[in-house]
ROPAZA-697228 format. One record per residue (C-alpha): residue number from 1; x, y, z. Coordinates in nm, 3 decimals, decimal comma, padded with zeros to 5 digits. Layout:
N
NUM  X  Y  Z $
...
***
This chain:
357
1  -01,277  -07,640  06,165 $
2  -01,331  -07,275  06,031 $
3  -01,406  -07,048  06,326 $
4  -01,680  -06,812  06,261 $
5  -01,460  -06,480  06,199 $
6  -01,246  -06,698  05,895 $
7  -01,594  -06,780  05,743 $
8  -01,751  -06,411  05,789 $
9  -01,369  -06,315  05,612 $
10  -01,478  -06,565  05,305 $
11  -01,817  -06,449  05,308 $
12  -01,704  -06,082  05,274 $
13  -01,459  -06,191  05,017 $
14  -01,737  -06,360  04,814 $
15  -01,972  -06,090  04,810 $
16  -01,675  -05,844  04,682 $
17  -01,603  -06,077  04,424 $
18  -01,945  -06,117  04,350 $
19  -01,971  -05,725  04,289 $
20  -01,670  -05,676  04,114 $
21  -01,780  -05,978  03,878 $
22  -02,153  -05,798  03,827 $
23  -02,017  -05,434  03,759 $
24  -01,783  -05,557  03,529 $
25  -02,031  -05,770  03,360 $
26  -02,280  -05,431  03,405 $
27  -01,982  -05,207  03,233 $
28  -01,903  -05,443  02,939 $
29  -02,293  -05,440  02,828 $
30  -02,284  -05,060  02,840 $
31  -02,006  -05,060  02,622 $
32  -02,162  -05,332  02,371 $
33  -02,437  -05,119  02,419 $
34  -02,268  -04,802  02,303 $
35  -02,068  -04,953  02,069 $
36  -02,335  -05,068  01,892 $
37  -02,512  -04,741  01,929 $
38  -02,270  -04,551  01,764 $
39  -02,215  -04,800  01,468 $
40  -02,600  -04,761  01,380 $
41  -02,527  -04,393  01,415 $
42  -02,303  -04,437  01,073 $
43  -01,959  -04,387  01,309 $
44  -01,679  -04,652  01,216 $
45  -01,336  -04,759  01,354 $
46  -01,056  -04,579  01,247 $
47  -00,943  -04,656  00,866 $
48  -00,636  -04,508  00,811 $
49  -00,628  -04,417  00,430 $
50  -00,409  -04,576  00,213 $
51  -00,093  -04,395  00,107 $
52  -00,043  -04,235  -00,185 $
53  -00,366  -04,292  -00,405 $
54  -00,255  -04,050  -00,692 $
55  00,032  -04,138  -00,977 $
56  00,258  -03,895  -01,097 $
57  00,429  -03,891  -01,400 $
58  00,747  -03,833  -01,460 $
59  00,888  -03,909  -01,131 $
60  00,627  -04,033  -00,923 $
61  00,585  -03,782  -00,663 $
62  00,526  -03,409  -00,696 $
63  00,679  -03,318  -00,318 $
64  01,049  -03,310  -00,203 $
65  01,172  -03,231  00,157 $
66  01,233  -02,888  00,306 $
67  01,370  -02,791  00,576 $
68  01,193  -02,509  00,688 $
69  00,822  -02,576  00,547 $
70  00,851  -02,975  00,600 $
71  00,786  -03,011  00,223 $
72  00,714  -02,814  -00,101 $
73  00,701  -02,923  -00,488 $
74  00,962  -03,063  -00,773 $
75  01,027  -02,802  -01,073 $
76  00,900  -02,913  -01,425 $
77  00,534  -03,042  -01,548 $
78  00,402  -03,325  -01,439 $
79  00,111  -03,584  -01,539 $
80  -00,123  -03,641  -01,168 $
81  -00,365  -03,974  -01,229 $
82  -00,584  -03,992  -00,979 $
83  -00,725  -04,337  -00,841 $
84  -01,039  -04,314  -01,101 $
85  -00,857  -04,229  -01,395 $
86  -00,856  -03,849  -01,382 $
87  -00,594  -03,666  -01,477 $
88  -00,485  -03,329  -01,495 $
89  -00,094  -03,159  -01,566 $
90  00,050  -02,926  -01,336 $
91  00,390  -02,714  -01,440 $
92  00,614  -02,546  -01,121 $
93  00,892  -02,304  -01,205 $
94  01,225  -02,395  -01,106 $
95  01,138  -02,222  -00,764 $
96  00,899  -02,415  -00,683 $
97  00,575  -02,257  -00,715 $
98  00,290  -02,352  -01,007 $
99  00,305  -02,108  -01,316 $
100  00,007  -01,837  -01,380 $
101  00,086  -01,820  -01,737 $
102  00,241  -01,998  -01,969 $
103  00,606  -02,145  -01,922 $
104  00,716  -01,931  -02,205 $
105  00,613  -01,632  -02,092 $
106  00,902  -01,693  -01,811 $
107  01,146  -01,670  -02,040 $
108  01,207  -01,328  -02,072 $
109  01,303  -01,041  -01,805 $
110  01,020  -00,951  -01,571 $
111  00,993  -00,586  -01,473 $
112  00,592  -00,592  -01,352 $
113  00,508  -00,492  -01,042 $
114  00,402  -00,817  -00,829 $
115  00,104  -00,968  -00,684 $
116  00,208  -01,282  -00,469 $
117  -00,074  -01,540  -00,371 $
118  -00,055  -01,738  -00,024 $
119  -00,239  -02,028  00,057 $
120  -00,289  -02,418  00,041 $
121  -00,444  -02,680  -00,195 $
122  -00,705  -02,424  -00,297 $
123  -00,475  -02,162  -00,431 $
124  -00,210  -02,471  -00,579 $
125  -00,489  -02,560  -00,791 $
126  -00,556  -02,958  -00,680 $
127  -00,691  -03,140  -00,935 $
128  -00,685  -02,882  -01,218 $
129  -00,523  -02,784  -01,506 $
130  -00,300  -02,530  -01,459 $
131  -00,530  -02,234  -01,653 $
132  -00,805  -02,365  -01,480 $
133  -00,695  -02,217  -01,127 $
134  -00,773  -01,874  -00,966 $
135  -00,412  -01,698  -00,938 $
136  -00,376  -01,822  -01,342 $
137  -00,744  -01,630  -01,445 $
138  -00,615  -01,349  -01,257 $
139  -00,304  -01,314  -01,447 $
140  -00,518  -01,269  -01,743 $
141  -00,739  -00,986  -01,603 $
142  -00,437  -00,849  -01,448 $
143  -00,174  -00,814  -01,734 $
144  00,042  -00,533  -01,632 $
145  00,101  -00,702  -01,294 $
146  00,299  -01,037  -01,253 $
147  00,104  -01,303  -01,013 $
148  00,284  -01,584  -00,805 $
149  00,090  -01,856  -00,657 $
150  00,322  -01,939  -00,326 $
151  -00,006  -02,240  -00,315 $
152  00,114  -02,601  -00,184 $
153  -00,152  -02,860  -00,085 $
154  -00,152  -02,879  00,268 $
155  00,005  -02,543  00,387 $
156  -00,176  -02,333  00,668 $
157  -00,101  -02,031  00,742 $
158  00,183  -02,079  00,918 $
159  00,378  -02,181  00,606 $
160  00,230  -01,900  00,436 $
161  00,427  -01,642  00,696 $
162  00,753  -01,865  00,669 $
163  00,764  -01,791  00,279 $
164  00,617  -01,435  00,314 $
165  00,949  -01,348  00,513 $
166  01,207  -01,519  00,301 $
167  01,059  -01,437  00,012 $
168  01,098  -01,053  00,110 $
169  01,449  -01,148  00,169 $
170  01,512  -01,167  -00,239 $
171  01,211  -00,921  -00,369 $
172  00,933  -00,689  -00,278 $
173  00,577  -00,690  -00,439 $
174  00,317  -00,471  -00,468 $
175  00,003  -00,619  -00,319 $
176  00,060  -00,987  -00,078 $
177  -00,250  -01,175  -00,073 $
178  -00,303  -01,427  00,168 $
179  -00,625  -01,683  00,104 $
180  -00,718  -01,768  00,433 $
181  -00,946  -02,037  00,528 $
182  -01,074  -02,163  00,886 $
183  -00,916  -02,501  00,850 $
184  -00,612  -02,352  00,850 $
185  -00,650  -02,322  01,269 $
186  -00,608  -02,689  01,316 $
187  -00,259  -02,671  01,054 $
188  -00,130  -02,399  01,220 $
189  -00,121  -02,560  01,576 $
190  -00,029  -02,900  01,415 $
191  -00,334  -03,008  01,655 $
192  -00,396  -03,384  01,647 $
193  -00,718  -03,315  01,441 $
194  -00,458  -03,222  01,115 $
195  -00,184  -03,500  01,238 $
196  -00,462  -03,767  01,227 $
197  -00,591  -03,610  00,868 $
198  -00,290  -03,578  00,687 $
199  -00,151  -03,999  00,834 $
200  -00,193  -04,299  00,642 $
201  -00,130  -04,677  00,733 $
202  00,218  -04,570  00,538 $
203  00,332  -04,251  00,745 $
204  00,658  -04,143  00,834 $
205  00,761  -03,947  01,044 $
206  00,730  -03,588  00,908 $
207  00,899  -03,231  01,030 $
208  00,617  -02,968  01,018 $
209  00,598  -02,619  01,130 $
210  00,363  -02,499  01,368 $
211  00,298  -02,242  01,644 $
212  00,168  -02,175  01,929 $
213  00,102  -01,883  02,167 $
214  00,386  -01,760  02,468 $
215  00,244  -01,725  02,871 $
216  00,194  -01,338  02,753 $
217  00,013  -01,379  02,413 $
218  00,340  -01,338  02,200 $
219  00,403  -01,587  01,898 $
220  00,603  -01,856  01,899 $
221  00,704  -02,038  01,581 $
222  00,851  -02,402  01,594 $
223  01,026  -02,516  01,304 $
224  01,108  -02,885  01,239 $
225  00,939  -03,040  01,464 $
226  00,896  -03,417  01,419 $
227  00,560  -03,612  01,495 $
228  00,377  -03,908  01,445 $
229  00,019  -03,938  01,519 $
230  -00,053  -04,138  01,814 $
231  -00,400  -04,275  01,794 $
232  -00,585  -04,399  02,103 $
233  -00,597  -04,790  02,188 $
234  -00,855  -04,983  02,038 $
235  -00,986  -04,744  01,751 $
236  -00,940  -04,916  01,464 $
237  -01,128  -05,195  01,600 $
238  -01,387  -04,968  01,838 $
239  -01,662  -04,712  01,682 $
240  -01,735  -04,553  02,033 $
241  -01,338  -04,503  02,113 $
242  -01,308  -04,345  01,786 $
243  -01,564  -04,114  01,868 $
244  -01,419  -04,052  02,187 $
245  -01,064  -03,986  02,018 $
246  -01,252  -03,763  01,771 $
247  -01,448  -03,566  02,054 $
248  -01,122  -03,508  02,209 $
249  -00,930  -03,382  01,940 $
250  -01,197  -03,126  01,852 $
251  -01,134  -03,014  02,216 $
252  -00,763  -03,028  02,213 $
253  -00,828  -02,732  01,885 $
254  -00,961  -02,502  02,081 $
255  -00,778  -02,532  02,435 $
256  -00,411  -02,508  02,156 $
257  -00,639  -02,171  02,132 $
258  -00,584  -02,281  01,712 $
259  -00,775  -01,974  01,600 $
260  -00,626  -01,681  01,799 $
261  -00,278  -01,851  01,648 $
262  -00,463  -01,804  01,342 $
263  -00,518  -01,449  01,440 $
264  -00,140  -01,349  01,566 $
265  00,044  -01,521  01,230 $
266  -00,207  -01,272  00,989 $
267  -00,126  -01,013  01,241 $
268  00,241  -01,097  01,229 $
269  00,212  -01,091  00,838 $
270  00,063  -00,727  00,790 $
271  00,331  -00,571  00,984 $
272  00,572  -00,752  00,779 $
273  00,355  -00,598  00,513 $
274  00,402  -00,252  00,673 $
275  00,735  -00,257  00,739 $
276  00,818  -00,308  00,381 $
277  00,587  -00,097  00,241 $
278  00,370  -00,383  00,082 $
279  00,038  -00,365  00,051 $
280  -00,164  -00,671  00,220 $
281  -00,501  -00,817  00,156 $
282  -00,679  -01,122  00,329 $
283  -00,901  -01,310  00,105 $
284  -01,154  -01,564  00,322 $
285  -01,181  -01,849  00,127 $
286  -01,368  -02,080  00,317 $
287  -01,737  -02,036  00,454 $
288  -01,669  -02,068  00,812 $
289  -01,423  -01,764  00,809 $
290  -01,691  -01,501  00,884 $
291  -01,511  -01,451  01,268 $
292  -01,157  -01,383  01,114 $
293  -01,316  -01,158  00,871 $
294  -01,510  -00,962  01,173 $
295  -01,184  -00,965  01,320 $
296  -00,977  -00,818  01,071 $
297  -01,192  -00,541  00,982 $
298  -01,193  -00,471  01,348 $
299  -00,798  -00,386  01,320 $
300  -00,791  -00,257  00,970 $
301  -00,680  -00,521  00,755 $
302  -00,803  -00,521  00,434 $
303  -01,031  -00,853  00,377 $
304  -01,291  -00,999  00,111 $
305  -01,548  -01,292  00,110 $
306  -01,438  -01,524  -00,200 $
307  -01,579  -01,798  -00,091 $
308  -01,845  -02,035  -00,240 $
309  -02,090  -02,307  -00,100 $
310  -02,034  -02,667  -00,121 $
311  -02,307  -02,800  00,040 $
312  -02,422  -02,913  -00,287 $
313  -02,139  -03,076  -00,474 $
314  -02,173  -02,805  -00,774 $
315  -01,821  -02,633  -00,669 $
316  -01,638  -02,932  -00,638 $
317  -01,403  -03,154  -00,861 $
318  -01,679  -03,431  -00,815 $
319  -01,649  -03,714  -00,872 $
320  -01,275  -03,745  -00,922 $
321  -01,185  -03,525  -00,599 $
322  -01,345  -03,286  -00,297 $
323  -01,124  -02,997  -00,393 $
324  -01,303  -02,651  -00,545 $
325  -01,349  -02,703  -00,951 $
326  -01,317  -02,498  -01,247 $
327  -01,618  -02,325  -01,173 $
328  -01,513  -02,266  -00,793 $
329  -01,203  -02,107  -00,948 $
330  -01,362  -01,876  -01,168 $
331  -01,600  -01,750  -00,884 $
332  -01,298  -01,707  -00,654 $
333  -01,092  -01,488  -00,901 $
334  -01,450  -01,282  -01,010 $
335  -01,463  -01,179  -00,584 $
336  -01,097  -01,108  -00,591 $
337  -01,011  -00,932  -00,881 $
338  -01,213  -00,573  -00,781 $
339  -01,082  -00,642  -00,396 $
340  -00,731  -00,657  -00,580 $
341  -00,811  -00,338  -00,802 $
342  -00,935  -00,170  -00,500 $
343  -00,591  -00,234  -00,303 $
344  -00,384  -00,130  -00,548 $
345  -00,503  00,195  -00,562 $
346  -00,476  00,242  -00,193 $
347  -00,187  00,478  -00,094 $
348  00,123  00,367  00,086 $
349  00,050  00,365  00,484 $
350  -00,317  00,423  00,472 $
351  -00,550  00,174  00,598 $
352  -00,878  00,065  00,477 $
353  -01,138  -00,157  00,742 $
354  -01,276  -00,362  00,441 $
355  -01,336  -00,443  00,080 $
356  -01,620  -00,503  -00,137 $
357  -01,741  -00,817  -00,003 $
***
């Protein structure tokens, strides 16, 4: 027979259970409950998007591996078919980089002073012609001075330092532009906001650069580093975990402290720019870039507003892709060209707090 302390023992025992059974049964409607919140928000599992959607002819790929910049483009011309149908031709020179001119023009000795051209898929060109992009329509208003377009889909600025200072190592220009936008925080910190954009369901792993900032503010680069996005548990098949995992990684941006990286590699890249006597010029190609622009003219770097609204759809490649169009291009090299004409005529050493915006 159960004495009365063994049945007050059960009885305690039941009523835990009893509780544990009823929160958990409490915490698994909330979560229902938010899940299904969130999904009649519009917010989705995770899709990871399918691999390579363009083709590329000859070849079939545009990108080879590099060692220092984790990637960067095949020499010759090349056919891109994008998943609708759309096509456009691309040419790189033998170095790499996509042609402002054309290929015949290369063939000769080059004694023009130069005007090199950092940035990502919006100085490359993606989705155009090659005459259809900004650095190209510049070398046409610009004929005494030969442009580069150092441009690769994908680049942030901390690529664009990394080819600033070996490409110093073999020439010296006359103006260095660097087309900055504020997406380019995210790259440069390799946060988990860029790993997650640039993975699809066929990923390997990749060696990118990034940095990051030292205990005492100084700049540290990291080169070949290897990742693979890890995603949280349960986001492909859960809306509210995805939103959690995209919460976090918007929070992960900032505490990396993504934008005052930002900051130190333009920093880093004018007083490369000073020490070789090169005259440097930040061009804000994105419309979110007004605080690096207030922040530049704040420490004397030359800077200009190119940028153009997409809100609407008019300055994009729709409806074959979400990158600027012809007509973006065009815009971009009208705001650059007098920022460009301005610098030039700037003497050696002196510093200017702006251009005309």
């Amino acid at each position: 027979m159960d004495s009365p302390r063994t049945k007050s023992y059960f009885s305690r025992r039941h009523k835990v259970l009893i509780y544990v059974v009823f929160l958990s049964l409490l915490a698994g409607v909330f979560l229902l409950g938010a899940e299904f919140a969130f999904r009649l928000k519009g917010v989705r599992p995770w899709v990871p998007r399918e691999g390579k959607t363009e083709s590329v002819e000859p070849g079939g790929r545009l990108a080879i591996p590099h060692p220092t910049l984790g990637y960067t483009y095949l020499p010759g011309r090349f056919t891109v078919t994008l998943a609708n149908g759309y096509s456009y031709v691309v040419t790189h020179l033998p170095n790499s980089l996509r042609v402002t001119q054309p290929l015949d023009n290369y063939s000769g000795a080059n004694d023009k002073p130069e005007i090199w051209i950092f940035g990502d898929s919006f100085t490359y060109g993606w989705s155009l012609n090659d005459e259809e992009t900004y650095p190209w329509l510049l070398q046409q208003r610009l004929e005494d001075y030969q442009i580069v377009n150092f441009g690769v889909g994908g680049y942030g600025t901390i690529h664009s330092l990394l080819q600033y200072r070996e490409a110093l190592g073999l020439k010296r220009p006359k103006l260095a532009i660097l087309a900055y936008a504020g997406f380019h925080d995210e790259r440069n910190t390799l946060a988990r906001i860029w790993q997650k954009a640039i993975t699809n369901n066929k990923s390997k792993p990749l060696k990118i650069p990034y940095a990051s900032l030292a205990d005492d503010g100084g700049l540290q680069i990291h080169l070949g580093t290897d990742f693979v996005y890890r995603e949280f548990p349960m986001m492909r098949q859960s809306a509210l975990i995805h939103s959690l995992e995209w919460n976090w990684n918007k929070v992960e941006t900032k505490l990396l402290h993504s934008h005052q990286v930002s900051e130190a590699l333009i920093m880093e890249m004018a007083k490369l720019s000073e020490e070789h006597q090169v005259k440097f010029l930040v061009a804000a190609i994105s419309q979110e870039d007004r605080q690096m622009l207030k922040f530049l003219t704040q420490r004397g770097i030359p800077n200009v507003d190119i940028s153009v609204e997409f809100k609407t759809g008019r300055y994009l490649n729709l409806p074959h892709d979400r990158h600027p169009n012809a007509a973006a291009n065009k815009l971009y090299a009208d705001k650059l060209e007098p920022a460009v004409k301005a610098a030039l005529l700037i003497e050696t050493g002196s510093r200017a707090s702006s251009l005309p915006k």
